[in-house]
C-alpha positions in Angstrom: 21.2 2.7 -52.5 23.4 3.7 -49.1 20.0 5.0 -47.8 18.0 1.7 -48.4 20.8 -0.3 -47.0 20.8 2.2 -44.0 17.3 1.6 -43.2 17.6 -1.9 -43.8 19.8 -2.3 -41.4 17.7 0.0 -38.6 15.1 -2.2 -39.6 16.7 -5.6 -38.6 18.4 -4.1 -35.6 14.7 -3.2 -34.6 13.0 -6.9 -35.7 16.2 -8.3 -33.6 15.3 -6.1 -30.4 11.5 -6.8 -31.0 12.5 -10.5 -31.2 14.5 -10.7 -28.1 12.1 -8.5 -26.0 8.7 -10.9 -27.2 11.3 -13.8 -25.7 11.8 -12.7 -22.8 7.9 -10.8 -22.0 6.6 -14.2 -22.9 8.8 -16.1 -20.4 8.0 -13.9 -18.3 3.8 -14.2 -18.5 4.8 -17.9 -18.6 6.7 -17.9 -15.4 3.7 -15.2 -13.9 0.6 -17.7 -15.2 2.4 -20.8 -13.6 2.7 -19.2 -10.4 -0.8 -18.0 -10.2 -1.9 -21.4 -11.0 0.1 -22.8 -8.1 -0.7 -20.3 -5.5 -4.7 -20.6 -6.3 -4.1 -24.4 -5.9 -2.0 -23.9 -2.7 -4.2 -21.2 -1.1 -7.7 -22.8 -2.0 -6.3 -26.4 -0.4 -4.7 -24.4 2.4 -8.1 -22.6 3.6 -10.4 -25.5 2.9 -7.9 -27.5 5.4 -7.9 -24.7 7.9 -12.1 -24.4 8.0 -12.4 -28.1 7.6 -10.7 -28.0 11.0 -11.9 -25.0 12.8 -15.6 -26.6 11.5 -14.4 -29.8 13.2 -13.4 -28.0 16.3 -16.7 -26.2 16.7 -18.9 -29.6 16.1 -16.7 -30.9 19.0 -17.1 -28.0 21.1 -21.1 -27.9 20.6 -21.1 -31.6 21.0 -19.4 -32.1 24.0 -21.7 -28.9 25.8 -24.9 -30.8 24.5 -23.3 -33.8 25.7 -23.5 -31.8 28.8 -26.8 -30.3 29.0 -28.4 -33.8 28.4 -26.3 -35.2 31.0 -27.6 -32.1 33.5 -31.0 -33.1 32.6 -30.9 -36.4 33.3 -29.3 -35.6 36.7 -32.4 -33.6 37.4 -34.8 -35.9 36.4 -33.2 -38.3 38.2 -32.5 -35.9 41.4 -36.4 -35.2 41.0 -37.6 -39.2 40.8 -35.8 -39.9 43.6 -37.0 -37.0 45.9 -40.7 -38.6 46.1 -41.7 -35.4 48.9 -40.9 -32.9 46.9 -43.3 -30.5 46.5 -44.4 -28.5 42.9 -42.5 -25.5 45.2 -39.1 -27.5 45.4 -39.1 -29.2 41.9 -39.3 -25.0 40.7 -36.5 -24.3 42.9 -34.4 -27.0 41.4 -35.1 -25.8 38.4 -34.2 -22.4 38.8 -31.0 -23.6 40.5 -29.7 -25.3 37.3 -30.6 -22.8 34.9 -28.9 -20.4 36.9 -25.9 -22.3 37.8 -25.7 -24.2 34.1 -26.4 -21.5 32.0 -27.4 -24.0 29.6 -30.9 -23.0 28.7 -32.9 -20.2 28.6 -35.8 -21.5 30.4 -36.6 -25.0 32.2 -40.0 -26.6 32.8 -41.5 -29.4 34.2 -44.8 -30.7 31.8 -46.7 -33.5 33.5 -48.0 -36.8 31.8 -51.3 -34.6 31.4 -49.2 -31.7 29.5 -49.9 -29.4 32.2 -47.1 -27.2 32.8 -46.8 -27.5 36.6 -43.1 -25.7 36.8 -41.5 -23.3 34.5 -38.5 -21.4 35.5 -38.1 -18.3 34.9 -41.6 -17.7 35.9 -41.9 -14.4 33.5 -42.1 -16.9 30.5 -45.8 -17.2 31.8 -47.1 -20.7 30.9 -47.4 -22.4 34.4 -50.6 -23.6 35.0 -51.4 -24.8 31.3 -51.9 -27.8 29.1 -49.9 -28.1 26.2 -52.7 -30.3 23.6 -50.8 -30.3 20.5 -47.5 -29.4 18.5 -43.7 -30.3 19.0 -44.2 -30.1 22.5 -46.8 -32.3 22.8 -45.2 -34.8 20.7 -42.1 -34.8 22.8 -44.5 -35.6 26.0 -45.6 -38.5 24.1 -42.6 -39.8 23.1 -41.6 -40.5 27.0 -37.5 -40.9 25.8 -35.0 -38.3 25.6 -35.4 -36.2 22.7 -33.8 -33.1 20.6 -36.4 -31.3 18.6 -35.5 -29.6 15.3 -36.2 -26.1 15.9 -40.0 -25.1 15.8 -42.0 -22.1 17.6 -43.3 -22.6 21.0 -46.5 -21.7 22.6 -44.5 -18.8 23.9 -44.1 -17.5 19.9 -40.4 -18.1 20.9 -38.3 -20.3 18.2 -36.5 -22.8 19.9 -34.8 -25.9 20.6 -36.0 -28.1 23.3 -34.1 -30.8 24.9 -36.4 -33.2 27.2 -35.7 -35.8 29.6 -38.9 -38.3 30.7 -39.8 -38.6 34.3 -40.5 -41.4 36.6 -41.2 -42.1 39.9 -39.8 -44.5 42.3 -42.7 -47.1 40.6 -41.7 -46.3 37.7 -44.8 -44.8 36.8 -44.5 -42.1 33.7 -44.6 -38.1 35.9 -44.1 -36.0 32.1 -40.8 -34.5 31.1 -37.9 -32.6 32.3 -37.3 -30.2 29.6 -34.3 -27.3 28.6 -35.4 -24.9 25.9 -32.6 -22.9 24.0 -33.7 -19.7 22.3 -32.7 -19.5 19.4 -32.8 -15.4 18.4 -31.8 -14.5 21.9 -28.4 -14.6 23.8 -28.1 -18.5 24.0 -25.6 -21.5 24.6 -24.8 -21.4 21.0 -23.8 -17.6 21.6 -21.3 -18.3 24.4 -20.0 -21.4 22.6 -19.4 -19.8 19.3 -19.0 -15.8 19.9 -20.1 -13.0 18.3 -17.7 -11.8 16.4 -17.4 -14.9 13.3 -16.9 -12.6 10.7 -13.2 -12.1 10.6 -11.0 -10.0 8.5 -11.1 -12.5 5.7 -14.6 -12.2 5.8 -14.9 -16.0 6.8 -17.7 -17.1 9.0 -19.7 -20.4 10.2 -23.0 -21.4 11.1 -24.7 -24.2 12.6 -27.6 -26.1 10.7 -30.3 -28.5 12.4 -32.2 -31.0 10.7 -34.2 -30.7 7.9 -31.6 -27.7 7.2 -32.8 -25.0 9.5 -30.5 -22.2 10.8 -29.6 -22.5 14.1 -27.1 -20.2 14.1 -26.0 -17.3 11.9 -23.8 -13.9 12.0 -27.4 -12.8 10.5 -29.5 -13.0 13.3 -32.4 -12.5 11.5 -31.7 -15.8 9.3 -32.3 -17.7 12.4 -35.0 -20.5 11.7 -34.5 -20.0 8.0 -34.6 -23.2 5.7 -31.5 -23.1 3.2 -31.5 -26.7 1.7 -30.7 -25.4 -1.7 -27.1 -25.2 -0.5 -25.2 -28.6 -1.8 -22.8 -28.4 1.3 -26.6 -28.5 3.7 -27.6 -31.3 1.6 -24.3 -33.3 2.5 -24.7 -32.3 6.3 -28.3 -33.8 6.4 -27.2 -37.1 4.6 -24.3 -37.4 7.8 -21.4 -36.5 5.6 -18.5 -33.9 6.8 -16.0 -32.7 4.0 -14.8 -29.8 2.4 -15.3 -28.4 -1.4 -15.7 -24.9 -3.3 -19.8 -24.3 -3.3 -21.9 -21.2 -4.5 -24.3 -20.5 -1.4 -28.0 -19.1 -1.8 -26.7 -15.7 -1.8 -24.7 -16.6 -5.3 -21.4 -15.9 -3.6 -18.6 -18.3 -4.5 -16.9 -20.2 -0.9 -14.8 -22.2 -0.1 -16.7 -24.5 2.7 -15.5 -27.3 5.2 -18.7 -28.7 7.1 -18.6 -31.1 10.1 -21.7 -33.1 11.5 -22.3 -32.8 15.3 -23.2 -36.5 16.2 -24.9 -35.6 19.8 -27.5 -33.5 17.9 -27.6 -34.3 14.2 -26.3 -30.7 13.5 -24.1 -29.5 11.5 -21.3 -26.5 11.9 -20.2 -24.9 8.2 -17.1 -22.8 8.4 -16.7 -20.5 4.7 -14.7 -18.2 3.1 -15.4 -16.4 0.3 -13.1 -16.8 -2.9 -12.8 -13.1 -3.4 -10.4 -12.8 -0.4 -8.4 -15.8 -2.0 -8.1 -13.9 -5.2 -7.0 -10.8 -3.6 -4.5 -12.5 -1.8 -3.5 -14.2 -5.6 -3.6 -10.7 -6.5 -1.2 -9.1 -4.1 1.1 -12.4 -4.5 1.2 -11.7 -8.4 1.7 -7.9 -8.1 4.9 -8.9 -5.7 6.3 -11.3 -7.5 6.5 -8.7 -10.3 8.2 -6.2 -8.1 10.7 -9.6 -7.9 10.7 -10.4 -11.5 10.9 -7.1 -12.7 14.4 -6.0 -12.0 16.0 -9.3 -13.6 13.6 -8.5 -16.8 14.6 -5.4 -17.3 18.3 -6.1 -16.6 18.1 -8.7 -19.5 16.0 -6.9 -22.0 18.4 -4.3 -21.2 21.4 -6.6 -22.0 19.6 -7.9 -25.1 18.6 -4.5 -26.3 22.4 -3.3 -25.7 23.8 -6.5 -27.6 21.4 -5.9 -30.7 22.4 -2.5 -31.2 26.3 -3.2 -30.9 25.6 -5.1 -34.1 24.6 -1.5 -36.2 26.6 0.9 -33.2 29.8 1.9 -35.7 27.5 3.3 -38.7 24.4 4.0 -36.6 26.7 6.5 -34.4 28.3 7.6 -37.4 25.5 8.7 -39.2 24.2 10.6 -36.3 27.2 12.7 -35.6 27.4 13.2 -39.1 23.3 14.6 -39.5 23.8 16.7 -36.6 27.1 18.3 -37.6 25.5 19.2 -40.6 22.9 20.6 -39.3 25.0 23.1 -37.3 24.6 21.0 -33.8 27.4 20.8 -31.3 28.3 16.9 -31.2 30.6 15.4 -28.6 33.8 14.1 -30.7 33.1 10.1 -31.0 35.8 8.1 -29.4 37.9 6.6 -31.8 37.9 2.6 -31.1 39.2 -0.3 -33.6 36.1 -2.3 -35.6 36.5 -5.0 -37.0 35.5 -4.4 -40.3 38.1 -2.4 -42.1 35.9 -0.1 -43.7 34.0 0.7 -40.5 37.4 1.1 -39.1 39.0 4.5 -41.8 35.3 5.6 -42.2 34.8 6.5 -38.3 38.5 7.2 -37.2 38.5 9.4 -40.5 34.9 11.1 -39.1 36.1 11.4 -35.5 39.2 13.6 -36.7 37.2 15.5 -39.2 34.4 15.9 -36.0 37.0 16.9 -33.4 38.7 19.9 -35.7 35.0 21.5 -36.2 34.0 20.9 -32.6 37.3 22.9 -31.5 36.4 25.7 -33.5 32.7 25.7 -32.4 34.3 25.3 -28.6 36.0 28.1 -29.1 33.3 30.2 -30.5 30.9 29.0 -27.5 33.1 30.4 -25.1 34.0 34.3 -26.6 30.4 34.3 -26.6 30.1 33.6 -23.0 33.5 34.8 -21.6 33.7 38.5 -20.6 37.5 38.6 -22.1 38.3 41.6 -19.9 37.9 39.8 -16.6 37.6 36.3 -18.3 34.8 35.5 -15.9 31.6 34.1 -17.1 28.9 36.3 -18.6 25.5 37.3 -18.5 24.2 34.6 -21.0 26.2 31.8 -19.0 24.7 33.0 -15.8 20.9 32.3 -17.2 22.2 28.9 -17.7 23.6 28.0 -14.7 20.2 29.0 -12.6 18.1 27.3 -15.0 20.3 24.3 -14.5 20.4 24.4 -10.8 16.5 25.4 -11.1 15.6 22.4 -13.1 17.9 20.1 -10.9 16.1 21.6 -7.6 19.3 23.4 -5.9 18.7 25.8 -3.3 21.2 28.7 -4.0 21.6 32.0 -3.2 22.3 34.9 -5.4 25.2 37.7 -4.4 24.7 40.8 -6.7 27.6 43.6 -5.9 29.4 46.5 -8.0 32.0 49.1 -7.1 30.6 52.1 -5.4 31.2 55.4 -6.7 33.4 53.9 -9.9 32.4 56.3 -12.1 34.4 58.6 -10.1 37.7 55.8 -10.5 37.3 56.4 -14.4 36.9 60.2 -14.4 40.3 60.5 -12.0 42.5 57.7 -13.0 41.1 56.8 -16.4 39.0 54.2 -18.3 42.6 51.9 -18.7 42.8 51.9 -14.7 39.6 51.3 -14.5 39.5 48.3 -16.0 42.6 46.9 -13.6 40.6 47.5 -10.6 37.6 45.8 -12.5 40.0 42.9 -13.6 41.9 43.1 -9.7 38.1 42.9 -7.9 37.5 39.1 -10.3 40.5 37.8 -9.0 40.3 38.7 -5.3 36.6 37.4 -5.3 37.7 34.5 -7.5 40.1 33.5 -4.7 38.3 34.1 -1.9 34.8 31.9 -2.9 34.5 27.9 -2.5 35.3 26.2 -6.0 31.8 25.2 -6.1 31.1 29.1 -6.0 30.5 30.6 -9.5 31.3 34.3 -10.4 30.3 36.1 -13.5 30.1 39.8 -15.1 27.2 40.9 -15.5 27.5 44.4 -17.1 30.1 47.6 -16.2 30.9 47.2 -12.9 28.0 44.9 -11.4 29.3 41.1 -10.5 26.8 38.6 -9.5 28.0 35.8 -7.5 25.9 32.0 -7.4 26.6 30.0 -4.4 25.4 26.5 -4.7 23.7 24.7 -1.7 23.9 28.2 0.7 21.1 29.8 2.3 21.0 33.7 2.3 22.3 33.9 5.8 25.5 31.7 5.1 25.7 33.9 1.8 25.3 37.1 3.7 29.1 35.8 6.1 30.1 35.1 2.5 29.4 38.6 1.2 30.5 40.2 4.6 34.0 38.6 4.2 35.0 39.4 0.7 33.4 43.4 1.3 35.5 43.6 4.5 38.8 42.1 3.0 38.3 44.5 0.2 38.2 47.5 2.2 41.5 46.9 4.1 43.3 46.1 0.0 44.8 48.6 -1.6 43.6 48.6 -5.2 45.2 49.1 -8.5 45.0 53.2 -8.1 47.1 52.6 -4.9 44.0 52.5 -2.2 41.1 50.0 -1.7 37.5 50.4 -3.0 34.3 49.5 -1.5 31.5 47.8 -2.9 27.4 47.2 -2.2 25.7 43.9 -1.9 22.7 42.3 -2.0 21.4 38.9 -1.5 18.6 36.7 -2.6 17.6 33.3 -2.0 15.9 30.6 -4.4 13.3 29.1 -3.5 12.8 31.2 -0.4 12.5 34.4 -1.6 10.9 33.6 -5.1 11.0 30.6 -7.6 10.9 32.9 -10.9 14.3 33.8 -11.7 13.8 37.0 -13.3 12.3 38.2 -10.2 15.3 36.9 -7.7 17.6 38.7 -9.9 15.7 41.5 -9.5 15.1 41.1 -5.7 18.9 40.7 -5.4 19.5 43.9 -7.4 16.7 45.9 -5.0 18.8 44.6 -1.9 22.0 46.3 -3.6 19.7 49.0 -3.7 18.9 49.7 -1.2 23.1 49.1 0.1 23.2 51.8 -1.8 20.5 54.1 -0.1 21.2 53.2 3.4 25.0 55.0 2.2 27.3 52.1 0.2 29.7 49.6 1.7 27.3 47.5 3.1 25.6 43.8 2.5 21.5 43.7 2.6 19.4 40.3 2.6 15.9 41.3 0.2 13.1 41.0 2.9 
């Protein structure tokens, strides 16, 4: 009956904990999930405002350089109208000076009412001297206004953009067309306008659409003159419209897109970023904002776990003191505290008095076992504890092993009785002469060993030096001093297995030994 009631209760302490923990872990996803939900909302607006504007800045930019070029044009034509003895010689060099001074267009020409291209600057493009009879360009002759093509291949093979102004002389008779062509897949306006380098760190970019949603510009050059109309943001451009919204593009990529229209041209300038780099961004904002949140959770699940088991603590720390007593353990003595509950109360103070007289006795025991009782230093078996302790804990330490040379020779002459005072007067002089930090123990006959904490084997070997020195100026027990042999090891320098820095030590006293006693050796 005591044991169902004892795991009854270990089962509600543990329902209570489980309780209190699904509390707060559920807040907590709660508190997570809303701010994901708000940051996606915040960073998606925030980015769709910021290419919305950059895409309005561009269509300026390219709208105001068209405006521009047209207006450099005109100029010309009208330079050229005016000039009615110019010859075919000064109209070229006209035209070479503004696409040299301009950098505008690629290449200039001057197509008469005929289509016969009587100038063309630069001359390497190679069409002086012919007739254009059909295509765009021929149109654009025809048309005998100002005109912006859509981009289309030229008789050069060349996809371009041309840009024409009509000619008239002084009788205002129709003379052809002044026209600027821009190539499109070769260092262009556009290029100097825009850059480069559009693909940023966020992996954003933009790209300029003509009519009838033709590339006109892309960070893939090679898309250049490519139709993408299957894109809902180019449908939008082509009907005039400018916005911003979250799109899929032809690629399957999900964006977040602003687009602008040019008005000069009837382009359009689409500035995107992909929502993968929006995610990551909700990612890293998430994984901080744990680093934030966690602290305060585990503080309070902590709190809540330590409040739960205060309800059970009086019979739950009872019951273990009392398993592990009786199954020969050494228990700490439980502190004896009022409890409320009056049974509680006598049932642990009674324990904790029946708990401290066994653990004196098992004190006791613990230390005859590890207490040389002649010299009442520490033994052998305490001094495997202490380096696996400061092993496990990562101490650097050095180890001083030294015994009394010749005191074989101290027994034969004065005795095993005297003996043991010099043994028992050599523990107290090094005992009073080491740091308190330093530990000392008897490790068999007459050999010591000595564990300094925190000392290299050079700081050990002053150590070692001073104690040796100061014991061969003291007169011992027999009535003169005695001499000893040391030798030093170092962990982790010299080895990490302990076994085998013992034994390095004890090959330094060694060899103290060989090199003729009273002497301190560092293991090299």
């Amino acid at each position: 009956m005591k044991k169902f009631l004892f795991n009854r209760k270990l089962k509600l302490t543990t329902l209570l904990i489980s309780l209190v923990s699904a509390s707060v872990i559920f807040t907590t996803l709660i508190l997570l999930f809303s701010s994901y939900q708000s940051e996606k909302e915040s960073l998606t607006n925030t980015y769709l405002s910021l290419n919305y504007s950059k895409a309005d800045k561009l269509s300026c930019s390219v709208d105001s350089v068209f405006r521009s070029m047209k207006m450099s044009l005109e100029e010309t034509a009208n330079f050229i109208a005016e000039q009615d003895d110019m010859t075919d010689e000064d109209i070229q060099e006209q035209l070479e000076l503004l696409r040299n001074n301009s950098r505008y267009f690629n290449s200039l020409s001057w197509i008469d009412e005929t289509g016969l291209v009587r100038n063309i600057a630069p001359l390497s493009v190679g069409l002086k001297g012919e007739t254009i009879k059909s295509g765009v360009t021929k149109e654009v002759l025809d048309l005998k206004s100002p005109a912006l093509t859509a981009p289309y291949t030229a008789p050069t093979g060349r996809l371009i953009v041309l840009m024409s102004q009509p000619l008239y002389d002084g009788e205002n008779n129709y003379k052809g067309i002044i026209g600027g062509a821009v190539y499109l897949q070769e260092r262009n306006i556009l290029n100097e306008i825009l850059g480069n380098d559009i693909v940023d760190n966020s992996g954003s970019y933009y790209y300029v659409v003509g009519p009838g949603g033709k590339l006109l510009f892309h960070p893939e050059s090679t898309r250049i003159g490519e139709t993408v109309t299957a894109n809902p943001v180019i449908r939008k451009l082509m009907q005039g419209e400018s916005g911003m919204e979250r799109v899929t593009n032809t690629k399957g990529i999900p964006m977040l897109a602003a687009y602008s229209m040019i008005p000069e041209t009837g382009w359009g300038v689409v500035q995107q970023t992909p929502v993968s780099y929006v995610e990551k961004l909700l990612s890293n904002h998430i994984q901080q904002l744990t680093l934030y949140i966690l602290p305060p959770f585990f503080i309070l699940l902590v709190i809540s776990i330590y409040l739960a088991r205060k309800l059970a603590e009086p019979f739950i720390n009872l019951a273990e003191h009392v398993n592990q007593l009786a199954s020969g353990q050494v228990v700490s003595v439980p502190i004896i505290q009022s409890h409320w509950n009056r049974e509680a109360d006598i049932l642990s103070k009674s324990a904790a008095i029946a708990i401290e007289a066994v653990q004196k006795n098992n004190y006791k025991l613990i230390h005859a076992a590890t207490t040389d009782p002649l010299t009442e230093l520490p033994n052998r078996r305490k001094l495997n504890e202490t380096m696996e302790s400061w092993r496990s804990e990562g101490i650097v330490f050095s180890i001083i092993a030294f015994d009394i040379d010749r005191f074989k020779l101290v027994n034969d002459t004065y005795g095993h009785q005297e003996g043991d005072k010099v043994l028992k007067y050599l523990a107290d002089t090094i005992q009073s002469m080491v740091r308190k930090t330093d530990l000392c123990f008897r490790y068999g006959g007459e050999e010591f060993v000595l564990l300094l904490p925190h000392t290299t084997s050079l700081e050990a070997y002053n150590i070692a030096e001073k104690i040796r020195i100061t014991l061969e100026i003291t007169s011992s027990p027999v009535g003169k001093p005695i001499t000893i042999s040391l030798g030093i090891s170092e962990y982790p320098l010299h080895s990490s297995s302990l076994d085998e820095l013992f034994r390095l030590a004890d090959k330094a006293l060694y060899q103290s030994k060989l090199e003729g006693r009273n002497r301190t050796t560092i293991w090299s």
